[in-house]
C-alpha positions as CSV (number, residue, x, y, z in Angstrom):
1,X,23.4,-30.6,37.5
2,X,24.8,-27.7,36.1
3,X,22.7,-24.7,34.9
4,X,22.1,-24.6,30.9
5,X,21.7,-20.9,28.9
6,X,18.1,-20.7,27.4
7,X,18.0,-22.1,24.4
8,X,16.8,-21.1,20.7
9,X,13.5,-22.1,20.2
10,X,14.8,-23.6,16.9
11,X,17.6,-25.5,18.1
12,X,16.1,-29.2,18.3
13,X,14.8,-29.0,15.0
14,X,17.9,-27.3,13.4
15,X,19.8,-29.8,15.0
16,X,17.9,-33.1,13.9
17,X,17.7,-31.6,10.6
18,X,21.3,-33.5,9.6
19,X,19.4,-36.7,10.4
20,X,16.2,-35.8,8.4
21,X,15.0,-38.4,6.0
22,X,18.1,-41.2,6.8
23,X,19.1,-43.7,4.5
24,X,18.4,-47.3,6.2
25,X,20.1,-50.2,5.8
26,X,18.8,-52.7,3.4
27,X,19.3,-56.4,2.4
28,X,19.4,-58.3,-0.7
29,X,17.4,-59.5,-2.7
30,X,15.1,-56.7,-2.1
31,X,11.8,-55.0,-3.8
32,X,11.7,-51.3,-4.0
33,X,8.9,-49.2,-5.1
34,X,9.4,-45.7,-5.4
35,X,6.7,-43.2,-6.5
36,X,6.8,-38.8,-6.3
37,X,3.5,-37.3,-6.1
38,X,3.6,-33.5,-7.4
39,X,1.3,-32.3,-4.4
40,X,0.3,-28.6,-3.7
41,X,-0.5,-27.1,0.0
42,X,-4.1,-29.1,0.3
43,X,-2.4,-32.2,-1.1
44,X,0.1,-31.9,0.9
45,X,-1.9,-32.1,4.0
46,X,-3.8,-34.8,2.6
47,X,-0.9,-36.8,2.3
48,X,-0.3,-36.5,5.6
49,X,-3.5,-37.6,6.5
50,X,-4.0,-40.6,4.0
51,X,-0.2,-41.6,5.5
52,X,-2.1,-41.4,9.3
53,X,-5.3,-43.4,8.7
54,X,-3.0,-46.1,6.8
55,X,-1.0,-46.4,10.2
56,X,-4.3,-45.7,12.3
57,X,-5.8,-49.0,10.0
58,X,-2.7,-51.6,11.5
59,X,-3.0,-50.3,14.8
60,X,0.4,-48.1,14.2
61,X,0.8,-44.2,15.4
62,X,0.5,-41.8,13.2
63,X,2.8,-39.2,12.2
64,X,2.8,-35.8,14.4
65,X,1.5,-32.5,12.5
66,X,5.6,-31.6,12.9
67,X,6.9,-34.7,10.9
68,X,7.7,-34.1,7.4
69,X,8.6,-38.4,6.9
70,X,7.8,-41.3,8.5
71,X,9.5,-44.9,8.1
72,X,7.1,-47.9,9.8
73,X,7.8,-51.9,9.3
74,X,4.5,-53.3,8.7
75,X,6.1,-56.9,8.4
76,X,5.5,-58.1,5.1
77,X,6.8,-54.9,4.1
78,X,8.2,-51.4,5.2
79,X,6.9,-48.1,4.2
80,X,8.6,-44.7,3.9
81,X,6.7,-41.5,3.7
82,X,8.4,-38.6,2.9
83,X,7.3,-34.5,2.5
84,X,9.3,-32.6,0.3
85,X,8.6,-28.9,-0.5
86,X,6.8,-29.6,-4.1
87,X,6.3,-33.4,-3.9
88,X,5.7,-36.2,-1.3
89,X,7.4,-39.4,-1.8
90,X,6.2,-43.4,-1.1
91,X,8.7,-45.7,-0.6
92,X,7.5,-49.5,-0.1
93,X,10.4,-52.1,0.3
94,X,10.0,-55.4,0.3
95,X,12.2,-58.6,1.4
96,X,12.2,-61.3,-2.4
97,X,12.7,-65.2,-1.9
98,X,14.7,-65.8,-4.3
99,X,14.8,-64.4,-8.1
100,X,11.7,-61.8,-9.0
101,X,12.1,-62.3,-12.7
102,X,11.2,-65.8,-12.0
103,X,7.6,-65.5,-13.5
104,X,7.0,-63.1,-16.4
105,X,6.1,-60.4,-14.8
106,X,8.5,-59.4,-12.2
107,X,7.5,-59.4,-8.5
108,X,6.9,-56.0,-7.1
109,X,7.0,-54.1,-3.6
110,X,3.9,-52.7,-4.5
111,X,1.9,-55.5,-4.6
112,X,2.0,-56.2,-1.1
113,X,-0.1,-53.3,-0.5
114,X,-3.9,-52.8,-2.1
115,X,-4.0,-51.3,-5.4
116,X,-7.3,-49.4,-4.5
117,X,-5.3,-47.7,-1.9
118,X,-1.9,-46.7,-4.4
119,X,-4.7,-45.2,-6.4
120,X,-6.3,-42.7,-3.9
121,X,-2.3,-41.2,-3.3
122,X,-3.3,-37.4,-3.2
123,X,-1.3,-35.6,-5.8
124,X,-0.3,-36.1,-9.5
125,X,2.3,-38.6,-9.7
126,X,5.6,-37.0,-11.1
127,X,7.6,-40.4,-11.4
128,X,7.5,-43.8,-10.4
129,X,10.3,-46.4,-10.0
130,X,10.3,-50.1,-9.8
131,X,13.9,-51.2,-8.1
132,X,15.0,-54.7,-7.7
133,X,18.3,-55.0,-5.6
134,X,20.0,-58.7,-5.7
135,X,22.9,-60.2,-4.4
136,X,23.9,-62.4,-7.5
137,X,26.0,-60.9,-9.4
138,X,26.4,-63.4,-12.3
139,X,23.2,-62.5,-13.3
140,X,23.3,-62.1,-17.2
141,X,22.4,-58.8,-18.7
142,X,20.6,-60.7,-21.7
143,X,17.9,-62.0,-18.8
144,X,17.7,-58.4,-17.9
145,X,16.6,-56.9,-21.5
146,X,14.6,-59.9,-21.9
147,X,12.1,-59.9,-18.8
148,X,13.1,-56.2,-17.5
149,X,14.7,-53.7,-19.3
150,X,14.8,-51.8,-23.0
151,X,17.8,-53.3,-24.7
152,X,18.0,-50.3,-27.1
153,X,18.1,-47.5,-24.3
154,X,20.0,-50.1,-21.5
155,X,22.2,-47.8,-19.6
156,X,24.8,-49.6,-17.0
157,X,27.7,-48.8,-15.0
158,X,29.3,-50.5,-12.1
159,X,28.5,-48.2,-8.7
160,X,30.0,-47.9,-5.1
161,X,33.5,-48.4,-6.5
162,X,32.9,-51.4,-8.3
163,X,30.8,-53.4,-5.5
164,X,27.8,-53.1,-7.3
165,X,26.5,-52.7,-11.2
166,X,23.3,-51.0,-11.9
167,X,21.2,-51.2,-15.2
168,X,18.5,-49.0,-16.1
169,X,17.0,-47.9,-19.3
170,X,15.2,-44.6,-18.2
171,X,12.1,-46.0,-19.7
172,X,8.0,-45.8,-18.7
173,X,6.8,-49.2,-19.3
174,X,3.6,-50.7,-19.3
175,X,2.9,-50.4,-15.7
176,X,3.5,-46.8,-15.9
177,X,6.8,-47.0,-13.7
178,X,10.4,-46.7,-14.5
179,X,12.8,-50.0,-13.0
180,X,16.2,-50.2,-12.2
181,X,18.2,-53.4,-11.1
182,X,20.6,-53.3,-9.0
183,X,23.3,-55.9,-8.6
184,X,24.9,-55.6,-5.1
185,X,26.8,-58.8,-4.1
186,X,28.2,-59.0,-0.9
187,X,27.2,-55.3,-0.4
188,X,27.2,-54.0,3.5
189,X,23.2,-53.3,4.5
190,X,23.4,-49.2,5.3
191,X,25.5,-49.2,2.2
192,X,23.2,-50.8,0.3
193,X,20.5,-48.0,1.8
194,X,22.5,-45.3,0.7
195,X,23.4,-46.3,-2.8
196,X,19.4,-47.3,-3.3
197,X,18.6,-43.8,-2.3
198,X,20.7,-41.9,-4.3
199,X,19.6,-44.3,-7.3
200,X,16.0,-43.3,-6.5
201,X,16.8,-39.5,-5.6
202,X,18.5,-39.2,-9.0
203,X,15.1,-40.4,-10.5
204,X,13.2,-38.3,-8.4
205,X,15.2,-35.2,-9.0
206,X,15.9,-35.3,-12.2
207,X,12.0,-35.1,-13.3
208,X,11.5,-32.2,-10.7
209,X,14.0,-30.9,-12.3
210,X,12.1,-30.8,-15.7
211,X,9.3,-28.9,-14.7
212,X,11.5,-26.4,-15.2
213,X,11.3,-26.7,-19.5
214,X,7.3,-26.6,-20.2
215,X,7.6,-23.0,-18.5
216,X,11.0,-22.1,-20.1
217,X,9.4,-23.5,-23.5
218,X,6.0,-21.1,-22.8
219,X,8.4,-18.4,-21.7
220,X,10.1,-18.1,-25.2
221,X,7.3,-17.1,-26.9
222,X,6.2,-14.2,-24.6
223,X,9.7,-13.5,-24.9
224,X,10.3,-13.1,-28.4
225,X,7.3,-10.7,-28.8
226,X,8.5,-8.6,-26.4
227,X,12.0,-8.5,-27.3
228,X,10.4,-7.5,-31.1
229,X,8.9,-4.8,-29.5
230,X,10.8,-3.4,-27.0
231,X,13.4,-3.5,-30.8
232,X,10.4,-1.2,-32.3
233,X,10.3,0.9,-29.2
234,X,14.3,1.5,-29.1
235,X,13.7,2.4,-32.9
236,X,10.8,4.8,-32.3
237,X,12.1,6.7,-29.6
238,X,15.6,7.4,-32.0
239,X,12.6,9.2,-34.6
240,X,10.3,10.6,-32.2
241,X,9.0,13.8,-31.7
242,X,8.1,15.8,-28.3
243,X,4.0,14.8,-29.1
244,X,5.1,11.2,-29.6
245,X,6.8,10.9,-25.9
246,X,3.8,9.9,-24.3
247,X,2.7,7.5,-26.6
248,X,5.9,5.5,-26.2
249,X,6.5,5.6,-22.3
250,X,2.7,4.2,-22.1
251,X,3.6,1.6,-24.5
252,X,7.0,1.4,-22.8
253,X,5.3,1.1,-19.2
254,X,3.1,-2.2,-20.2
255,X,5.8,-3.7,-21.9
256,X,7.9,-3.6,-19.0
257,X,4.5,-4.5,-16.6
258,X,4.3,-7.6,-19.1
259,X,8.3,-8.6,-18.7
260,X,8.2,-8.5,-14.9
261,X,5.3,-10.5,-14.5
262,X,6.4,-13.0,-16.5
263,X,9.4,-12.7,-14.6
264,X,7.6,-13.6,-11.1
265,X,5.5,-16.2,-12.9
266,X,8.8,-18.2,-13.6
267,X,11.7,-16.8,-11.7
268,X,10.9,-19.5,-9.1
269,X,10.4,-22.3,-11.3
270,X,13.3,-21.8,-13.0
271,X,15.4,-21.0,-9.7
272,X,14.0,-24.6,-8.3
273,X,14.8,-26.7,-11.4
274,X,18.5,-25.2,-11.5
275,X,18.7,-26.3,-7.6
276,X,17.5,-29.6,-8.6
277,X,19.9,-30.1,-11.5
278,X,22.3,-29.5,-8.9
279,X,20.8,-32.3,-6.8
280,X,20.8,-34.7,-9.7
281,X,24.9,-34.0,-10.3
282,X,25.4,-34.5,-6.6
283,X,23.8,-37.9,-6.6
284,X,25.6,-39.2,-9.7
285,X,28.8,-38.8,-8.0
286,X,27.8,-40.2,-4.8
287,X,26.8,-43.5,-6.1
288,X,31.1,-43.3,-7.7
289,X,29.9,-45.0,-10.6
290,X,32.6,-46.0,-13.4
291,X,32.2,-48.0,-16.7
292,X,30.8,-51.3,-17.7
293,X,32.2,-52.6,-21.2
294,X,30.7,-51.2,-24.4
295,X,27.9,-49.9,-22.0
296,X,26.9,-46.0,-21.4
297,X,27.1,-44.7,-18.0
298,X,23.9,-43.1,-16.0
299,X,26.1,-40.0,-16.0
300,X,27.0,-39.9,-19.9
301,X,23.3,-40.7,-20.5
302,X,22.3,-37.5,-18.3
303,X,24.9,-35.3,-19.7
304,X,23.8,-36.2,-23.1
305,X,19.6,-35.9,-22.8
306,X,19.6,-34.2,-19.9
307,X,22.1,-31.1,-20.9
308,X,19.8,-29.3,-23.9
309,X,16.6,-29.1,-21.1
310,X,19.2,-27.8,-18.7
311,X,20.6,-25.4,-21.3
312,X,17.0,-24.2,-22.2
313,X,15.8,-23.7,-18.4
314,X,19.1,-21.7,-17.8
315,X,18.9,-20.0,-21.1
316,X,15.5,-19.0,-20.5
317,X,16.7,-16.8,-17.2
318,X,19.4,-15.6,-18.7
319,X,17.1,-14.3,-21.6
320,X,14.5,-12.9,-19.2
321,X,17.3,-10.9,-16.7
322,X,18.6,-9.6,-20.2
323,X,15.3,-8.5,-21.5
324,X,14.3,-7.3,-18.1
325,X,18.3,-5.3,-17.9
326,X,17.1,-3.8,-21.3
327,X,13.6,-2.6,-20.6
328,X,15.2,-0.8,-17.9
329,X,17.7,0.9,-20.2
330,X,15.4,2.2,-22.4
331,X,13.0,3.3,-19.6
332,X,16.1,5.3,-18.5
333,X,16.6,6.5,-22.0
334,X,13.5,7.6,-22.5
335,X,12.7,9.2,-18.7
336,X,16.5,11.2,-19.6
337,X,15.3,12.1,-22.8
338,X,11.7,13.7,-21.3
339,X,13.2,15.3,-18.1
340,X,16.1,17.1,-20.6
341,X,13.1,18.5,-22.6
342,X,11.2,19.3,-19.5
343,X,14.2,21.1,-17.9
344,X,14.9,23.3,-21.6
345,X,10.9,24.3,-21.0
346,X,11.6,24.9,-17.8
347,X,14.7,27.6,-18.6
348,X,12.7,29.0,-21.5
349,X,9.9,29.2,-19.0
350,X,12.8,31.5,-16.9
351,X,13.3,33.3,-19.6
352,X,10.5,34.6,-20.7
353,X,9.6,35.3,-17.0
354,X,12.8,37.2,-16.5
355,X,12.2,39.2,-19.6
356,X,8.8,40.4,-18.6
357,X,10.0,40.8,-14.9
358,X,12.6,43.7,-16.7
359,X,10.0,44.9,-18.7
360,X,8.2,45.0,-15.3
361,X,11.1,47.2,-13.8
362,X,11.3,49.1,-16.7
363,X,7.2,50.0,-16.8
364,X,7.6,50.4,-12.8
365,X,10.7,53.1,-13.3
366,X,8.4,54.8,-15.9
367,X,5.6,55.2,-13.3
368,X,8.0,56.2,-10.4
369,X,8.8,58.8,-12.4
370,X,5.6,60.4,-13.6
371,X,4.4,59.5,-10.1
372,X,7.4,61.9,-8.8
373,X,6.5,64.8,-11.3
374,X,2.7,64.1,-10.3
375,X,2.9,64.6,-6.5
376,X,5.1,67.5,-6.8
377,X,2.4,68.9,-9.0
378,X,0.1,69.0,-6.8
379,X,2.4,69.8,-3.3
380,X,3.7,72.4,-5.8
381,X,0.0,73.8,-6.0
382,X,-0.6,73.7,-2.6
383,X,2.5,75.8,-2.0
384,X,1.2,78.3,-4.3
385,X,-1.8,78.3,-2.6
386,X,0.0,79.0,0.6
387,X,2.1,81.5,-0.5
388,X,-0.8,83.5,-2.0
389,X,-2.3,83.9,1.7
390,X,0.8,84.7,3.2
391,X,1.9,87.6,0.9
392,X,-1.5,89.1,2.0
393,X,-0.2,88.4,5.7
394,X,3.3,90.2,4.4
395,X,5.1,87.8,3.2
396,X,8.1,89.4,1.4
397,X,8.0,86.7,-1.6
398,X,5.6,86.6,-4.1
399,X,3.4,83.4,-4.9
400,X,5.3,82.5,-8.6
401,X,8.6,82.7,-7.0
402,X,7.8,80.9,-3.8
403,X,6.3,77.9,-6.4
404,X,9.5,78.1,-8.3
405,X,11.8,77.8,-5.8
406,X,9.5,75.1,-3.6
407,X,9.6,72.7,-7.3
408,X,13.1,71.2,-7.2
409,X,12.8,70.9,-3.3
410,X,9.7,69.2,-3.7
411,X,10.4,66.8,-6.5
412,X,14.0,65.9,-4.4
413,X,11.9,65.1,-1.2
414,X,9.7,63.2,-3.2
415,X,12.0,61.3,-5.1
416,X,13.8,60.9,-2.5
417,X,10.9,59.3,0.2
418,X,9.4,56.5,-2.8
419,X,13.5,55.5,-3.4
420,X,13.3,54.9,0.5
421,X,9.9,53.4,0.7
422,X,11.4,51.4,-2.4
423,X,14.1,50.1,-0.5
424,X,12.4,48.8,2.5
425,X,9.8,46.8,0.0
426,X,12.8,44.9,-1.5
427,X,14.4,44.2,2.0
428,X,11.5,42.7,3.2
């Protein structure tokens, strides 16, 4: 055996990650219920466990603490649990003999499991989907709006390039679930399982999706008050005064505190519901869905009511990366306008300091010079002094003309010693 390199710890799970959550082949006529449970981190876990004491109950393994879905036959039908990153989705399927719309109310795969348990699913249920796949394609689309589906809101197309039609009416009936029939004919099985997903992923999508709107809908309230204001602000700071700066940059400051946490509040939801508008688009055009006579397609009815919620989520960033571009602008406006002010204090501040700092030099001249004509005063004196004893001792000059002379030496050697001491201070 040859010798392998180490591998990533991540490299199983990166690599089974393109077979996560596989469509499986399927056969007509078939029972599908479908239901999204809107599930937080403690839900989520509790999903995970209601899932495992199901399988525990029929004897079946439960799911690892890894597994994020799990797919298990329990004969008269098949279950598919599935853990998504804001929802966790059921999926029972269930093998029909014959027609379900034989009785009047239609036969679903969620009958086959107890009611009490469907009830205690942990989470708030987000959508719900009765699907009925058959093989007979001659079956009339009056029977359909009769037994199954809203003739006013029916919405058909043929799908999978005109193997199958599908007829829906995007509806909650009385049951609380949405249905969708599904005419596949001679349909291949994993086929079949792919086109059934994507019919249910579109459902599941496009309502995870629409969280996205009660936010942007808050949103534009908060919005509009502080786009009035941060208006008022703009105008105020054009009219202010130096006293009124500070006033406005603390009103300016919680303004922009109450943008960018409104901001983080949403950003995500809004990022997540354009992600899974995304997802919804994909799915329409994997089913390759073209039209049925006089009927409107799943795609013209999405474009249609599902465009203006689209429009408002993505509005709603727009607006708030404007808003938030804005406050920032005028934050910088008003920060320029204060730090120009602050720097003309600042070189009126030098100024004044350099004006007194010459009147400084000036005064200090002034004493330099008295202090010269003082201290040869009084070496003048001592001279005298001096030259009194030493006339008594013979000295040939007399005491006034020794002081005269000894002045303008002294004063220079004075001068001259505080110019030098002078000098030295300055170097230093």
């Amino acid at each position: 055996m040859n010798p392998s390199p180490t591998p990533h710890p991540q490299r199983i799970a990166l690599h089974n990650e393109i077979h996560a959550r596989p469509p499986e082949a399927m056969a007509a006529p078939l029972a599908v219920s479908h239901v999204v449970m809107a599930c937080n981190a403690s839900q989520r876990e509790a999903s995970r466990q209601h899932v495992a004491q199901w399988l525990r109950d029929h004897h079946l393994p439960p799911p690892d603490a890894q597994s994020n879905h799990v797919r298990m036959d329990f004969g008269r039908y098949r279950l598919r649990w599935e853990l998504h990153t804001e929802f966790v989705s059921w999926t029972l399927m269930r093998n029909l003999e014959g027609s379900p719309f034989d009785n009047v109310e239609p036969v679903t795969a969620l009958q086959a499991v107890p009611q009490q348990w469907v009830a205690h699913l942990p989470g708030e249920c987000l959508a719900s989907v009765h699907l009925w796949a058959l093989s007979n394609l001659s079956f009339g689309t009056g029977s359909l709006v009769k037994q199954v589906l809203h003739e006013e809101t029916l919405v058909a197309s043929t799908v999978a390039h005109g193997h199958g039609e599908v007829y829906t009416d995007f509806a909650v009936h009385a049951d609380g679930f949405s249905r969708i029939v599904l005419l596949a004919g001679s349909m291949a099985p994993r086929r079949l399982g792919r086109l059934v997903q994507n019919l249910l992923e579109i459902e599941t999508y496009r309502m995870a999706a629409l969280l996205g709107l009660p936010a942007a809908r808050q949103a534009s309230t908060a919005l509009a008050f502080a786009e009035s204001e941060l208006a008022a602000l703009a105008e105020a700071i054009r009219s202010a005064n130096r006293d009124d700066e500070p006033q406005l940059l603390d009103r300016l400051t919680q303004l922009a505190g109450q943008v960018e946490s409104q901001y983080a509040t949403t950003h995500s939801r809004f990022s997540a519901s354009s992600a899974y508008f995304e997802l919804v688009d994909k799915r329409i055009d994997d089913i390759a869905e073209s039209r049925l006579a006089g009927m409107q397609t799943i795609r013209e009815f999405m474009d249609r009511r599902l465009s203006p919620a689209r429009s408002t989520c993505e509005w709603a960033t727009r607006r708030q990366d404007a808003l938030s571009q804005r406050v920032s602008r005028i934050s910088n406006l008003l920060r320029t306008r204060v730090e120009i002010e602050q720097q003309q204090s600042s070189q009126a501040l030098l100024q004044a300091m350099n004006h007194r700092q010459g009147l400084q030099l000036k005064m200090q001249a002034t004493v330099e010079g008295l202090s010269v004509a003082a201290i040869t005063y009084y070496i003048v004196g001592l001279v005298a002094y001096l030259a009194k004893g030493a006339e008594k001792l013979g000295w040939p000059v007399g005491p006034e003309v020794t002081s005269a002379v000894a002045i303008p030496l002294v004063a220079l050697s004075v001068w001259w010693s505080i110019r030098r001491l002078h000098t030295r201070l300055m170097k230093l």
